[in-house]
N, C-alpha and C positions, 0 to 999 in steps of 0.2 A: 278327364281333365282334373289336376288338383288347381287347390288354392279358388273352388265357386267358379264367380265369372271373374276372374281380373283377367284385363288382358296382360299378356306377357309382356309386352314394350310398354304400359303405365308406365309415367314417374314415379319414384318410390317404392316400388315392386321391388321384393328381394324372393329371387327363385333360389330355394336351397336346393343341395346337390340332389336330394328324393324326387325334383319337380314340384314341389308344395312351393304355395305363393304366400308370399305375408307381403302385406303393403305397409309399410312406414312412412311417419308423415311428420309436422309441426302442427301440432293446433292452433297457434299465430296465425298460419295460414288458414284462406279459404279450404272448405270442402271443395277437392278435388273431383272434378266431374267424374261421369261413371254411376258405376252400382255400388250401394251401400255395403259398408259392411253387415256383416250378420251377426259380428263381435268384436269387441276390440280390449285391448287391454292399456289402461293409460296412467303413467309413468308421471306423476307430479308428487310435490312439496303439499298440497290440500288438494282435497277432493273434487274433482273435474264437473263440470257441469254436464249435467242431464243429457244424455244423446237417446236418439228413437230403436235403438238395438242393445241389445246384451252387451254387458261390460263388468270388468277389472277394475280397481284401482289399488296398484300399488303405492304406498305413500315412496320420493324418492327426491330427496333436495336437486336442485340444477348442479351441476358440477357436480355432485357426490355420487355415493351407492345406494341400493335400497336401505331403506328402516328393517325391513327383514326379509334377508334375501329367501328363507322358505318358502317366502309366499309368491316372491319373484319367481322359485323355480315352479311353484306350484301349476301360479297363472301362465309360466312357459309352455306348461305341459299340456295346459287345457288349450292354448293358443295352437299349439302343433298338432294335437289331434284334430282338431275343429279345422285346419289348414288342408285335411286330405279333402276336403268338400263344401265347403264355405267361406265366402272374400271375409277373413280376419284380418284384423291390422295393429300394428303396435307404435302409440304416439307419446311426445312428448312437449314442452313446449316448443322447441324448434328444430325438433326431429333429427336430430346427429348427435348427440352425445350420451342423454340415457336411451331413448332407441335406436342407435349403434350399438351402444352396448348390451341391450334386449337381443336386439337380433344378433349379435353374434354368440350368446349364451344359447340362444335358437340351434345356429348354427354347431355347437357342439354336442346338443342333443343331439343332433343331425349325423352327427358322427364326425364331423369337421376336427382335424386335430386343435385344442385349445389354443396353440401357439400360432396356429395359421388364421382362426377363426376374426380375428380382427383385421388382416389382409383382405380376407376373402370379401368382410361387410364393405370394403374401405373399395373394394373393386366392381362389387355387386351390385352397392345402395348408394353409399355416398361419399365422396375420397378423402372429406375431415371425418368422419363417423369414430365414435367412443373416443371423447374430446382430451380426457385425461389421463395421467401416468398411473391413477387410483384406477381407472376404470376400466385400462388396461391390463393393470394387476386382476381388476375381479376377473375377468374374464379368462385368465391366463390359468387361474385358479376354481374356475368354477367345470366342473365333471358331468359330463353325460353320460 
């Protein structure tokens, strides 16, 4: 099984085309019942509060892009290996616009064509997901 234990019908669950599970979420929101992640990568304006597992933080204002997308693909890449066998998850504050747009940068690691890849999160995860015409653009422009 990839993607740990998530189960596959979770909310927020985004199963890319390989079968690898990433869970995307809002940190607004409760912690989602279930099993913890083993890592997560999280997506805010300042540094995220303390959680009990392994973690990211890319700096990344609401409605904008990363401060540096290098590091965005970086922690992509450690996200999608760590996804063959461990529940990872990618958050934000309300989980559809920069992680929409996370997971669909995911998604074109994945091999997802770029132009599809905001389709495919919008049908996968969630049907507002990568809220802006900017984040749109990254994603349209970012290369797996």
């Amino acid at each position: 099984m990839t993607g740990g234990d998530w189960d596959p019908s979770a909310p927020g669950l985004l199963v890319l085309p390989s079968g690898r599970r990433v869970r995307g979420r809002g940190l607004r929101a409760p912690l989602p019942a279930g099993p913890l992640p083993s890592f997560g990568l999280y997506l805010l304006g300042r540094r995220p509060a303390p959680v009990p597992w392994e973690s990211r933080w890319v700096r990344w204002p609401d409605f904008r892009l990363p401060a540096d997308p290098a590091a965005l693909r970086t922690a992509l890449l450690e996200v999608w290996e760590r996804s063959a066998d461990e529940p990872v998850e990618i958050a934000c504050g309300g989980g559809t616009g920069r992680t929409g747009t996370a997971l669909a940068c995911l998604a074109v690691l994945e091999g997802v064509p770029p132009a599809e890849a905001v389709p495919f999160v919008r049908d996968n995860y969630r049907r507002r997901a990568v809220e802006t015409p900017g984040q749109r653009r990254f994603v349209t422009g970012f290369a797996g």
